[in-house]
N, CA and C atoms of all chains as a GROMACS GRO file, in nm:
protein
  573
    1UNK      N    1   8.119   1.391   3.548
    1UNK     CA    2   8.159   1.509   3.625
    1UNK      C    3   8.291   1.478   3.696
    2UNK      N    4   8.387   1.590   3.630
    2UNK     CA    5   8.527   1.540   3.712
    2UNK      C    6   8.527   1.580   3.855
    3UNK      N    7   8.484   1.685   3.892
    3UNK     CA    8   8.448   1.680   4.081
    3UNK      C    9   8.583   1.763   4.081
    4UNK      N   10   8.663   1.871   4.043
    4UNK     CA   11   8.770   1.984   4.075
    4UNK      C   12   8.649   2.119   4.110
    5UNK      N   13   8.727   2.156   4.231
    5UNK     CA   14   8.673   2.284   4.216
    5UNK      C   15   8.792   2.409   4.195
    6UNK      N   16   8.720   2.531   4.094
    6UNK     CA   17   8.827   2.591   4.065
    6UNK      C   18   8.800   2.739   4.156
    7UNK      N   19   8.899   2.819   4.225
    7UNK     CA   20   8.888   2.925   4.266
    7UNK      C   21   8.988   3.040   4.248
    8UNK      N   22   8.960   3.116   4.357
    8UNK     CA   23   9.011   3.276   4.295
    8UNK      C   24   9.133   3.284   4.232
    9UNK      N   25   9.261   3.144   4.287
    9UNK     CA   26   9.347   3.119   4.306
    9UNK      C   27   9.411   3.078   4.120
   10UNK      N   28   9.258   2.998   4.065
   10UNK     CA   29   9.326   2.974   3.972
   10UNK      C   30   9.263   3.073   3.812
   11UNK      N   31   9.147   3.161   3.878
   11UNK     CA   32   9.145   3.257   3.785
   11UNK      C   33   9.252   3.372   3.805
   12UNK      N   34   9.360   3.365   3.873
   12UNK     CA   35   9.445   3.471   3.895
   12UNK      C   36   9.566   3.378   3.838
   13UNK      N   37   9.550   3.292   3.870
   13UNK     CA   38   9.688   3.244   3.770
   13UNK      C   39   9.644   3.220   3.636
   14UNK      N   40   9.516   3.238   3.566
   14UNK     CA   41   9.526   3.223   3.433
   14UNK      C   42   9.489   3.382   3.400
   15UNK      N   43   9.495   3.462   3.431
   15UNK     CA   44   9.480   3.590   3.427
   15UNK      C   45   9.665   3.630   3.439
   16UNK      N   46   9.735   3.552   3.501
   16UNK     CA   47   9.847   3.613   3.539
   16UNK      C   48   9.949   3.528   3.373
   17UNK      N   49   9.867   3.449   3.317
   17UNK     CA   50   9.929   3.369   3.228
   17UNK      C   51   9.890   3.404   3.122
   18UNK      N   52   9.774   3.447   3.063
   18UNK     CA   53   9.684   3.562   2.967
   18UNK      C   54   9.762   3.718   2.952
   19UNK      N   55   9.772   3.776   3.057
   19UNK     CA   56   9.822   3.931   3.075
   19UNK      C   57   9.952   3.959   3.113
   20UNK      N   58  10.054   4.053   3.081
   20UNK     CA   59  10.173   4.029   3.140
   20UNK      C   60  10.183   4.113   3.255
   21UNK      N   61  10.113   4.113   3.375
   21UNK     CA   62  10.120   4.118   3.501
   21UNK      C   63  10.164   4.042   3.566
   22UNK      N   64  10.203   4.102   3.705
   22UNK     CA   65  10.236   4.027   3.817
   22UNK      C   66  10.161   3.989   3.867
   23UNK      N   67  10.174   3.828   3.944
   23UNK     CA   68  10.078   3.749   4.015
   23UNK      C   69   9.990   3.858   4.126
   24UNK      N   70  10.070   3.940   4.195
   24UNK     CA   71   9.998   3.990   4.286
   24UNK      C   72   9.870   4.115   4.210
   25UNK      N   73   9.934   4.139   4.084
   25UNK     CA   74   9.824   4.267   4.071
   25UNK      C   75   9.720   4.150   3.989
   26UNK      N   76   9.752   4.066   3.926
   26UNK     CA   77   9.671   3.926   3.872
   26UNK      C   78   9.526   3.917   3.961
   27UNK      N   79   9.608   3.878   4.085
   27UNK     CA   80   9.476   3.858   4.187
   27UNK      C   81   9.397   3.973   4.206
   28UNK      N   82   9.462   4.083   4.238
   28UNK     CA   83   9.419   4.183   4.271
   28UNK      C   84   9.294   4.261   4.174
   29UNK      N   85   9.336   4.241   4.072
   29UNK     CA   86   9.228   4.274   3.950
   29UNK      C   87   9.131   4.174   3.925
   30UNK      N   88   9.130   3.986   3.995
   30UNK     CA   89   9.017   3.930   3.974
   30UNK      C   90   8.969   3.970   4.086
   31UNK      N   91   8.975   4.050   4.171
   31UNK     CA   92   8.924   4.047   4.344
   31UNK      C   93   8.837   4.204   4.282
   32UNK      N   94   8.887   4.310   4.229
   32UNK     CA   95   8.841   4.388   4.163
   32UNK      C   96   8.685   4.359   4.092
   33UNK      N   97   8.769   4.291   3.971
   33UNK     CA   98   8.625   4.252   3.910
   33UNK      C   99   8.497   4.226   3.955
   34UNK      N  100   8.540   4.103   4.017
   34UNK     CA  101   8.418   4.027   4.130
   34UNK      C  102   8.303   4.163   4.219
   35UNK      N  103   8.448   4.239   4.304
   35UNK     CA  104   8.357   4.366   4.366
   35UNK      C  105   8.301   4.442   4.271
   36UNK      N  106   8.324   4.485   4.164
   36UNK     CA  107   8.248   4.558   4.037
   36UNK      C  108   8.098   4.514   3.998
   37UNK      N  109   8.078   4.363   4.007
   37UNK     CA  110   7.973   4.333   4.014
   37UNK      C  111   7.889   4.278   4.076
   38UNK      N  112   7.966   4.304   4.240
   38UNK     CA  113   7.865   4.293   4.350
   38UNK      C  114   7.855   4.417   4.397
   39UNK      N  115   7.892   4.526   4.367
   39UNK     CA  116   7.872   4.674   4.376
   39UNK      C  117   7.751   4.665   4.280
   40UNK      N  118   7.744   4.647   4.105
   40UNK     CA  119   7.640   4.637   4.086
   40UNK      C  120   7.502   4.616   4.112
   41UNK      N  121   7.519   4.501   4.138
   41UNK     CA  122   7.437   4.387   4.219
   41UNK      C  123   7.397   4.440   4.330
   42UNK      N  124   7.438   4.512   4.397
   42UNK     CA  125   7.385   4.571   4.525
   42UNK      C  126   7.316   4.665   4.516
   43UNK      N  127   7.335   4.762   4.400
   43UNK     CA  128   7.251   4.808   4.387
   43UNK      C  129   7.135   4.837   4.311
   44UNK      N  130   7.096   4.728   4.287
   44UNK     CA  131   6.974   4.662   4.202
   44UNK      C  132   7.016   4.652   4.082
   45UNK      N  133   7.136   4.688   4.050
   45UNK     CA  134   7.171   4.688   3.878
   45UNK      C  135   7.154   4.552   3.829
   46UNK      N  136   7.135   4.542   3.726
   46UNK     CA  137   7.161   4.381   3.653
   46UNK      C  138   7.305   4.400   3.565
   47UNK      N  139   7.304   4.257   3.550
   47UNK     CA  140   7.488   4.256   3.512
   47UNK      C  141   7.484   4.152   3.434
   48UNK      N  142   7.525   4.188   3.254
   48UNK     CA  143   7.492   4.125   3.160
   48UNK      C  144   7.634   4.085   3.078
   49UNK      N  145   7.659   3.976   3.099
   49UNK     CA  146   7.793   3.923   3.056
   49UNK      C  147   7.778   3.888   2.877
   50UNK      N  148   7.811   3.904   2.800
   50UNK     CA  149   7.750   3.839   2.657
   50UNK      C  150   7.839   3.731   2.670
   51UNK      N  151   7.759   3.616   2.617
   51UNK     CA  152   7.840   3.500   2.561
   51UNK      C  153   7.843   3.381   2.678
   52UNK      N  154   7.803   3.499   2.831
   52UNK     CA  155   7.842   3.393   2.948
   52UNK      C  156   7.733   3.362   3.002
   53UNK      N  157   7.660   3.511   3.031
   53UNK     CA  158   7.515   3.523   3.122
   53UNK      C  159   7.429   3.621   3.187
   54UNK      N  160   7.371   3.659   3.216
   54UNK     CA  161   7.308   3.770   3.324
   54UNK      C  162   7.332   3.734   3.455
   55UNK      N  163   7.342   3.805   3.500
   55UNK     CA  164   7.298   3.832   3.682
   55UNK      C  165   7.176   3.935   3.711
   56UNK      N  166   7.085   3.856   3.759
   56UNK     CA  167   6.991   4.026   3.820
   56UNK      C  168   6.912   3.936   3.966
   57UNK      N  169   6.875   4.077   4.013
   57UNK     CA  170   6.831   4.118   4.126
   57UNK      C  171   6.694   4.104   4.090
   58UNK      N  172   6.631   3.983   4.176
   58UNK     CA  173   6.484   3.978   4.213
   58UNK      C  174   6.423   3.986   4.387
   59UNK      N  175   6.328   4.099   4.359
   59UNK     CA  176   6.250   4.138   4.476
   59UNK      C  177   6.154   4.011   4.492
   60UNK      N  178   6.156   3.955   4.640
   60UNK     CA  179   6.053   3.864   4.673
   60UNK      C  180   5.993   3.902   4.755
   61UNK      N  181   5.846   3.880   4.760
   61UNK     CA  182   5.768   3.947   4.829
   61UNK      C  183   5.776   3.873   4.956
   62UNK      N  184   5.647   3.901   5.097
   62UNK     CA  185   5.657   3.850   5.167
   62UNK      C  186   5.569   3.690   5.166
   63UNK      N  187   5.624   3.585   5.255
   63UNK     CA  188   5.501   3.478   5.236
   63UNK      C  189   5.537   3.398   5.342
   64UNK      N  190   5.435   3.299   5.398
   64UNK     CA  191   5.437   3.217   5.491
   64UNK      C  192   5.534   3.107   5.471
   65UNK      N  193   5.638   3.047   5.522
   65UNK     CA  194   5.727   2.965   5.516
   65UNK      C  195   5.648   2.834   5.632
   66UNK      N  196   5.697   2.722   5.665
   66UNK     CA  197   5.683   2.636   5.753
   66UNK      C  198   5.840   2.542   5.797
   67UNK      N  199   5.882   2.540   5.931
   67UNK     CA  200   6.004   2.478   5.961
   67UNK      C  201   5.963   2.328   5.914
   68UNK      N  202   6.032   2.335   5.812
   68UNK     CA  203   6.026   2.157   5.801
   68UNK      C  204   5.992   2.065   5.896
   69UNK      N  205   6.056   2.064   6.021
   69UNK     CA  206   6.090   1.998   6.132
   69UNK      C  207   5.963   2.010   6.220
   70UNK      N  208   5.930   2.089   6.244
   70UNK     CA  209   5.881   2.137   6.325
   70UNK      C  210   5.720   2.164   6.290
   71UNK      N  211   5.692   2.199   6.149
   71UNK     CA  212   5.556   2.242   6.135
   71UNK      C  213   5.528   2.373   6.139
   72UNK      N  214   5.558   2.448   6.208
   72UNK     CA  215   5.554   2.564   6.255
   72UNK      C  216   5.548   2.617   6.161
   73UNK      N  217   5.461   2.756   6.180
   73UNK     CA  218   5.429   2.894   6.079
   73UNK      C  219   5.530   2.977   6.105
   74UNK      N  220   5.611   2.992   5.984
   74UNK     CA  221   5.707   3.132   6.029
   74UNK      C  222   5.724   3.220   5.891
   75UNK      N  223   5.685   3.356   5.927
   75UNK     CA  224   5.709   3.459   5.779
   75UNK      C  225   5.790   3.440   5.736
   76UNK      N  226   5.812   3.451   5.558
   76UNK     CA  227   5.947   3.479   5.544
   76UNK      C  228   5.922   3.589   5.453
   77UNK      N  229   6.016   3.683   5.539
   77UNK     CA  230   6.027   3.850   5.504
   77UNK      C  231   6.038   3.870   5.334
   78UNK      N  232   5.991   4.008   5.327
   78UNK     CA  233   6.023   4.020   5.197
   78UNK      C  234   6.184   4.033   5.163
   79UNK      N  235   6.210   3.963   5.043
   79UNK     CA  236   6.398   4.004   5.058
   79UNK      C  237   6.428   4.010   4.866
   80UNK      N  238   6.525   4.034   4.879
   80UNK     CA  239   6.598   4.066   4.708
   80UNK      C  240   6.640   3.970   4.688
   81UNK      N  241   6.657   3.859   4.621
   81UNK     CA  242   6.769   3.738   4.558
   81UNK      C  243   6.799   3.805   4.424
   82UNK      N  244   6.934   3.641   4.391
   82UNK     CA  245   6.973   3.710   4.303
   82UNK      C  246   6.994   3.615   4.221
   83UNK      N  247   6.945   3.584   4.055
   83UNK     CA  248   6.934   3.496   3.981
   83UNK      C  249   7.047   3.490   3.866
   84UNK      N  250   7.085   3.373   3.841
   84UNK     CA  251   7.151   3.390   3.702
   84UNK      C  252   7.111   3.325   3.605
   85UNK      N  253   7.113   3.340   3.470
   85UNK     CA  254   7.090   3.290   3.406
   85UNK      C  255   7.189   3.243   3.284
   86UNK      N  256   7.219   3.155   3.226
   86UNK     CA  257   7.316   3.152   3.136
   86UNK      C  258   7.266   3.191   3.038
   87UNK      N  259   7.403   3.218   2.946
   87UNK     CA  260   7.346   3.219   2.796
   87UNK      C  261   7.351   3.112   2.740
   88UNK      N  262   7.324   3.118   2.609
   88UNK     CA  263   7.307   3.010   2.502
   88UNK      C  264   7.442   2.954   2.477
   89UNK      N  265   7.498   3.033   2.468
   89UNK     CA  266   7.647   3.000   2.438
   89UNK      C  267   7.681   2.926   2.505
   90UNK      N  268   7.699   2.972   2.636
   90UNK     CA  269   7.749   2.895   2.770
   90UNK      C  270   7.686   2.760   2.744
   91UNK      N  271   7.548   2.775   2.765
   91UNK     CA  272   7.481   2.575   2.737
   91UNK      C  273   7.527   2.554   2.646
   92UNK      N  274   7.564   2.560   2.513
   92UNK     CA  275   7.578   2.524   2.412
   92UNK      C  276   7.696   2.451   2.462
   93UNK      N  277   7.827   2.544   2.493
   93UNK     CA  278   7.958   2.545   2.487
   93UNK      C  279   7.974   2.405   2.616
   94UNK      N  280   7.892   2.381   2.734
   94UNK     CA  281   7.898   2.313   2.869
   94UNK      C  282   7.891   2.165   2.823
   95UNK      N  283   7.778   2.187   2.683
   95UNK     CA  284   7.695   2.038   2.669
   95UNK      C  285   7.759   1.971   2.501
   96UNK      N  286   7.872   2.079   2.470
   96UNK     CA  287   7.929   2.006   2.347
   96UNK      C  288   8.037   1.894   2.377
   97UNK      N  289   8.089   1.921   2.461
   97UNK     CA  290   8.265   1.850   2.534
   97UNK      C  291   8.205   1.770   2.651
   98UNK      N  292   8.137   1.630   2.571
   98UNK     CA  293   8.121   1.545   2.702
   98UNK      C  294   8.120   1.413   2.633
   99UNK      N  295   7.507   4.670   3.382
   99UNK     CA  296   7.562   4.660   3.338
   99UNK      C  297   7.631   4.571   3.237
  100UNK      N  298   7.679   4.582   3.135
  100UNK     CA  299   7.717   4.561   3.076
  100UNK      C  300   7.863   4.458   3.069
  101UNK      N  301   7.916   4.350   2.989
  101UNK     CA  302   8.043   4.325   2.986
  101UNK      C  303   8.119   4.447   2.971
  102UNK      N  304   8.090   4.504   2.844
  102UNK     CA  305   8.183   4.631   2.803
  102UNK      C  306   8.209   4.778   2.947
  103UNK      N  307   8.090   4.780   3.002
  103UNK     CA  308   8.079   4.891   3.084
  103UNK      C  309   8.180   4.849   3.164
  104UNK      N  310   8.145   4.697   3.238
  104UNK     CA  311   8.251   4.626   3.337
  104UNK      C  312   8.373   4.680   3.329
  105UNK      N  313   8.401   4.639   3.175
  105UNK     CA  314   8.561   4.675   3.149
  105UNK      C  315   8.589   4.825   3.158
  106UNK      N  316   8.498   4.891   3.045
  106UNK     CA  317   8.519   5.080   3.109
  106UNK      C  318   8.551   5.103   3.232
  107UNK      N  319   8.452   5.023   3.395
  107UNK     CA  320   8.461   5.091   3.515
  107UNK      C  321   8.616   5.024   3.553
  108UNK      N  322   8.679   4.930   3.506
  108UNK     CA  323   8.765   4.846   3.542
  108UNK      C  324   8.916   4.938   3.514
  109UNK      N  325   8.889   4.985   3.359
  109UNK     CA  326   8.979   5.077   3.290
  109UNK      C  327   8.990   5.205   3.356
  110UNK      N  328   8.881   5.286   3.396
  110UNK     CA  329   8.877   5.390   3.467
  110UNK      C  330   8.977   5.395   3.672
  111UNK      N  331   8.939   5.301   3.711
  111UNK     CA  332   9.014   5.243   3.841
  111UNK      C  333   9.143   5.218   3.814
  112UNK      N  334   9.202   5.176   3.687
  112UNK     CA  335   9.313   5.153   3.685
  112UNK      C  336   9.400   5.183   3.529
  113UNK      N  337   9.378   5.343   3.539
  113UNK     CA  338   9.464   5.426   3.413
  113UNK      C  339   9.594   5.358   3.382
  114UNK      N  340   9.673   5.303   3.459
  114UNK     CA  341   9.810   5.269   3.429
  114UNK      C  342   9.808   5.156   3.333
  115UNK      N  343   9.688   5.077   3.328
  115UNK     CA  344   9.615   4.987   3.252
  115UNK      C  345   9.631   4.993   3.096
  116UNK      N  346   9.659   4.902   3.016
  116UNK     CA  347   9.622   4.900   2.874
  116UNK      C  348   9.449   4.868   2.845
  117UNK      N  349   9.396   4.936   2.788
  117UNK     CA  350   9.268   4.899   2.732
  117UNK      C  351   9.288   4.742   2.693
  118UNK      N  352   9.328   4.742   2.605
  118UNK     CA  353   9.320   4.565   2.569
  118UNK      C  354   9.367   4.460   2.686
  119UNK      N  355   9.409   4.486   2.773
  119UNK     CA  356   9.481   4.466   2.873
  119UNK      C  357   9.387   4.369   2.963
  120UNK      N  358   9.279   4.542   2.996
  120UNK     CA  359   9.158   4.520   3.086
  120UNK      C  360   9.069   4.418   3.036
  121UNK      N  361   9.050   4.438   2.877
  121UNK     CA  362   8.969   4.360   2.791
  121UNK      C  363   8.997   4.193   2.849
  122UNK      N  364   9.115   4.189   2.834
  122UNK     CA  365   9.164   4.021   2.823
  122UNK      C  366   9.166   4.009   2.994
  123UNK      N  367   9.161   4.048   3.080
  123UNK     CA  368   9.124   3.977   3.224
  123UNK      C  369   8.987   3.967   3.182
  124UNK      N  370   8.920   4.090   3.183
  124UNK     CA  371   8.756   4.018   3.203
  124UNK      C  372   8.726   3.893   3.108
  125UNK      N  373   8.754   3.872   3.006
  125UNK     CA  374   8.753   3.778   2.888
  125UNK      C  375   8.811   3.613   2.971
  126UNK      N  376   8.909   3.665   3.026
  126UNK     CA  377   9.018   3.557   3.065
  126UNK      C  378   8.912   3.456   3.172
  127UNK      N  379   8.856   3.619   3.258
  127UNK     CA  380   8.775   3.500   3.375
  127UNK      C  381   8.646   3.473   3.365
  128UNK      N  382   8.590   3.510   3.269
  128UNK     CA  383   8.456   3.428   3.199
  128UNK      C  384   8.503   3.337   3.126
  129UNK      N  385   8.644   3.280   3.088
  129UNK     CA  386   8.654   3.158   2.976
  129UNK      C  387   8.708   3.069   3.067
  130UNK      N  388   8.768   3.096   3.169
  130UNK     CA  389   8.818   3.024   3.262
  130UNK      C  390   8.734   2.964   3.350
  131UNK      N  391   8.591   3.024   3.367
  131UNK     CA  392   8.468   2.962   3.436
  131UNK      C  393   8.421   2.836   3.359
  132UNK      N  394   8.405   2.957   3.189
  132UNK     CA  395   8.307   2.846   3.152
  132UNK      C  396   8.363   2.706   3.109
  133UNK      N  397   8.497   2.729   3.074
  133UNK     CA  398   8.585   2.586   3.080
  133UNK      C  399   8.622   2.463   3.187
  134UNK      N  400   8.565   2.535   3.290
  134UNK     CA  401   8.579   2.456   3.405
  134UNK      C  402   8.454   2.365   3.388
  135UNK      N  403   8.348   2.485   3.388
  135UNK     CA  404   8.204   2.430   3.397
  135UNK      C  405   8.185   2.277   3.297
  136UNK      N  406   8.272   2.331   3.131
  136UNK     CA  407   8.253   2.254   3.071
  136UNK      C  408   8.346   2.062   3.087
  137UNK      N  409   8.430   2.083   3.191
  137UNK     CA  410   8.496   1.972   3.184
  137UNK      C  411   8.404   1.928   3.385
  138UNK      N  412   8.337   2.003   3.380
  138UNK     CA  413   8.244   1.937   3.509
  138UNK      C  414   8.251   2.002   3.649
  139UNK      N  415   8.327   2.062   3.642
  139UNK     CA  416   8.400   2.118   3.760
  139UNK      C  417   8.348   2.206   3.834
  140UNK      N  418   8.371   2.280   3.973
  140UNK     CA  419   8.265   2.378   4.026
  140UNK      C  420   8.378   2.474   4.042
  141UNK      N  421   8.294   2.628   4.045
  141UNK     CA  422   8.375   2.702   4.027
  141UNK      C  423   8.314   2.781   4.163
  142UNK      N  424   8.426   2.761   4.242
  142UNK     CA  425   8.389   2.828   4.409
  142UNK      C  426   8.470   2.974   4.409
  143UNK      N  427   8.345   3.074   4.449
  143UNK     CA  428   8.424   3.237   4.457
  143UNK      C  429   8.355   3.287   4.620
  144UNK      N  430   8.426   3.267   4.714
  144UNK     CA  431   8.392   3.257   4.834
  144UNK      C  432   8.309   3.462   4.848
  145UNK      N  433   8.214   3.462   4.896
  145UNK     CA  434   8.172   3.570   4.925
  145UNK      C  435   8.102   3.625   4.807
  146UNK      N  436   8.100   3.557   4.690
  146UNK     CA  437   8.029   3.587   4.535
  146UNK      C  438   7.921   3.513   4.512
  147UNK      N  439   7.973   3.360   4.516
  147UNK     CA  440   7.869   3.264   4.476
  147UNK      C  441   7.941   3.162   4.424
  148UNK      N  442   7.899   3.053   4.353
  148UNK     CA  443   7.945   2.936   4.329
  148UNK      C  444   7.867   2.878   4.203
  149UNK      N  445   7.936   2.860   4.116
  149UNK     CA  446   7.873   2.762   3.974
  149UNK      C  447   7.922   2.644   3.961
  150UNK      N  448   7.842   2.562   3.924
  150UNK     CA  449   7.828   2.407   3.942
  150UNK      C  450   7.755   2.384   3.762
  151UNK      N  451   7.736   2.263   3.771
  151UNK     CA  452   7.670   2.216   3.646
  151UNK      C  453   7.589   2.091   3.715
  152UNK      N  454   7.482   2.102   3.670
  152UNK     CA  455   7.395   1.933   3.700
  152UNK      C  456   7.350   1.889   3.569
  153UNK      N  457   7.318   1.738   3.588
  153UNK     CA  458   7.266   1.674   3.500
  153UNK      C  459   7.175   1.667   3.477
  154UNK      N  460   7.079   1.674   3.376
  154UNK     CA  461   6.920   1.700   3.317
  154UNK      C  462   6.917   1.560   3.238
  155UNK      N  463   6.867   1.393   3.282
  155UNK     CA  464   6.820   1.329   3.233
  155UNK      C  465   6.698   1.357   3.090
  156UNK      N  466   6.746   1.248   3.005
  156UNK     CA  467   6.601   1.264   2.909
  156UNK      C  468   6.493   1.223   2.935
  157UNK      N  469   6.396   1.332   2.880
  157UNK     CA  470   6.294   1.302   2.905
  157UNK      C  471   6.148   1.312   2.853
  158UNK      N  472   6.075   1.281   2.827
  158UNK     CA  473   5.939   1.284   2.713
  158UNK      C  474   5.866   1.437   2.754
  159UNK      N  475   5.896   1.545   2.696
  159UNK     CA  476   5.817   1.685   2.650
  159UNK      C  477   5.733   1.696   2.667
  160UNK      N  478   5.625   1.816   2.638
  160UNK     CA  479   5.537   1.814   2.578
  160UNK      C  480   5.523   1.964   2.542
  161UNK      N  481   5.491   1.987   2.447
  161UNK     CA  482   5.474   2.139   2.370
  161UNK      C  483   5.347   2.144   2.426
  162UNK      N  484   5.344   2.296   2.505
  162UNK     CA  485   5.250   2.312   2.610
  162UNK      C  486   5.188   2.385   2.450
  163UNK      N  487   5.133   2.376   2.372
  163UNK     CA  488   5.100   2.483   2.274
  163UNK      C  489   4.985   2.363   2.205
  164UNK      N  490   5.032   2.267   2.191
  164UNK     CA  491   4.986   2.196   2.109
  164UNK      C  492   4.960   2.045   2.180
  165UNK      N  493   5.039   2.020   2.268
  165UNK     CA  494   5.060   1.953   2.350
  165UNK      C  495   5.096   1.735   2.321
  166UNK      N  496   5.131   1.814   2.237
  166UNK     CA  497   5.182   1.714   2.168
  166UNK      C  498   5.345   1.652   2.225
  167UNK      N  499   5.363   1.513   2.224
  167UNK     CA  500   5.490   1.469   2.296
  167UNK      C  501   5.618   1.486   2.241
  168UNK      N  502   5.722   1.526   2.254
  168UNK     CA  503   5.866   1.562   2.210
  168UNK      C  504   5.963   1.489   2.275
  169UNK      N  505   6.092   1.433   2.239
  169UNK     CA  506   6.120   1.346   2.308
  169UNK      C  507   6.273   1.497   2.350
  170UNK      N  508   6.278   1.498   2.490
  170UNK     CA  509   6.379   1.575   2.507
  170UNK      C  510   6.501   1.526   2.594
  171UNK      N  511   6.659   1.545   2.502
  171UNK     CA  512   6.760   1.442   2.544
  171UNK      C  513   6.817   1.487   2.694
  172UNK      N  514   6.922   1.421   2.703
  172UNK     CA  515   6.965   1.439   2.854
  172UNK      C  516   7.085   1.606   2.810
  173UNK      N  517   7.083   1.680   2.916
  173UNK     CA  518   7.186   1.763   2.891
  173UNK      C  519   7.264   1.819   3.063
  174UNK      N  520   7.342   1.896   3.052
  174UNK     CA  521   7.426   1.933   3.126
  174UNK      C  522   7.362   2.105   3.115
  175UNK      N  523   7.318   2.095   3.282
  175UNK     CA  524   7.271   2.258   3.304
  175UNK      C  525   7.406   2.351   3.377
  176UNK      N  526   7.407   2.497   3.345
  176UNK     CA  527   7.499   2.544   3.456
  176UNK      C  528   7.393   2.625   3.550
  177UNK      N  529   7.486   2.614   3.678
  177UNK     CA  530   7.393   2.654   3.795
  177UNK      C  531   7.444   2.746   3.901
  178UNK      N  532   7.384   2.827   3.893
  178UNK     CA  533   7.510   2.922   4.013
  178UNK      C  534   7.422   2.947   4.151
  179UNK      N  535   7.503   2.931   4.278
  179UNK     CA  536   7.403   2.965   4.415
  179UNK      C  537   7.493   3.086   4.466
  180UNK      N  538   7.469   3.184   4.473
  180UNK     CA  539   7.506   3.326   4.517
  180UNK      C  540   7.563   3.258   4.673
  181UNK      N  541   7.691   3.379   4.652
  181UNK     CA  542   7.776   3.353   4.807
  181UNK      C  543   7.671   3.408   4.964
  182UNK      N  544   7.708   3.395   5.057
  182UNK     CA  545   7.687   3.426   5.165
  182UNK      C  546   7.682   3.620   5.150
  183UNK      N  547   7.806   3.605   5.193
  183UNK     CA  548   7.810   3.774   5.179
  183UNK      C  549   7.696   3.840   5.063
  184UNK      N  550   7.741   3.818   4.958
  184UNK     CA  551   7.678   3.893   4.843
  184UNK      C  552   7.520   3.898   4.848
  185UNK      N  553   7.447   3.803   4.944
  185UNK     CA  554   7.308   3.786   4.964
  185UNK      C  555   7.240   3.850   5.061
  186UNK      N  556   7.391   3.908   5.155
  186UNK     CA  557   7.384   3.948   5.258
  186UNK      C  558   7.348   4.099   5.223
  187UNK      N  559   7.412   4.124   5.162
  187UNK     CA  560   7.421   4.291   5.079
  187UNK      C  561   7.321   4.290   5.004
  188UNK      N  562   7.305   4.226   4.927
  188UNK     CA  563   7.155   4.223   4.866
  188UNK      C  564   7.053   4.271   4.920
  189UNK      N  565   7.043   4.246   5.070
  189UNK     CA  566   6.951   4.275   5.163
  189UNK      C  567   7.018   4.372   5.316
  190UNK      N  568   7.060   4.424   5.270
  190UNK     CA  569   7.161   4.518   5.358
  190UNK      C  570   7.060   4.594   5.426
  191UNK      N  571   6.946   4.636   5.369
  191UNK     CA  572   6.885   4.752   5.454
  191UNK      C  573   6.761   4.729   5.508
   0.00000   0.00000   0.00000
């Protein structure tokens, strides 16, 4: 594991190196995207990438938690998470180049 | 939704846009993830979430069917932990 982390910074410069846009609308359209599918995502939609992965929205019910520390009984509310899953491709593609 | 829809709602927001245009950002930043992922790297999207890859040692199976032993090798998982914000909205109401 090379240990780089990559961010918005450098999917907008390979978006800006891919498309013949300007850096600023570059970013602006990965900042786009991203909200497109947390607009989804928010609203219970699932969000199905081919080739890369799903995203969906799971309802968790309510259940008793305990503070590590402490012992203590504390609810933990019912709430929505949100799972991904890869595709095949993606594992395939992660676990060929090593 | 869909990849393709993605790109429709993407194309629709921004008419001045070439269709193939729109095509190749969304394309661009799913290959740009998964290339990261694949040379090890974490891919931090502050307020989205974050993908990482861990290591899955080998390890002795068993086919819950038959239950018989399989020997299963070591591999490289991808792993994503949803941002702050976006978990936040998740549960907005």
């Amino acid at each position: 594991m090379s240990g780089q982390t990559i961010t918005r910074a450098d999917l907008s410069e390979a978006v800006y190196q891919q498309v013949g846009l300007s850096r600023n609308e570059s970013a602006a359209l990965v900042e786009t995207v991203l909200d497109e599918i947390c607009d989804a995502l928010a609203q219970g939609e699932s969000v199905k990438i081919s080739s890369f992965g799903s995203f969906a929205v799971r309802q968790k019910g309510q259940r008793i938690g305990r503070n590590p520390k402490t012992g203590e009984e504390v609810p933990i509310l019912p709430r929505r998470v949100l799972v991904f899953r890869a595709s095949h491709v993606l594992r395939e593609f992660i676990n060929k180049r090593q | 939704m869909t990849k393709s829809e993605l790109i429709l709602r993407l194309a629709e927001a921004n008419p001045h846009l070439f269709h193939r245009d729109v095509e190749r950002i969304v394309t661009t930043i799913f290959d740009e993830i998964s290339e990261a992922l694949a040379r090890g790297d974490r891919v931090e999207l502050r307020g989205f979430g974050a993908f990482s890859v861990k290591q899955r040692d080998a390890r002795t199976g068993r086919n819950p069917r038959t239950g018989e032993s399989v020997a299963v090798i070591d591999k490289i998982v991808p792993f994503f932990k949803t941002g702050k914000l976006l978990r936040e909205r998740l549960n907005a109401d």
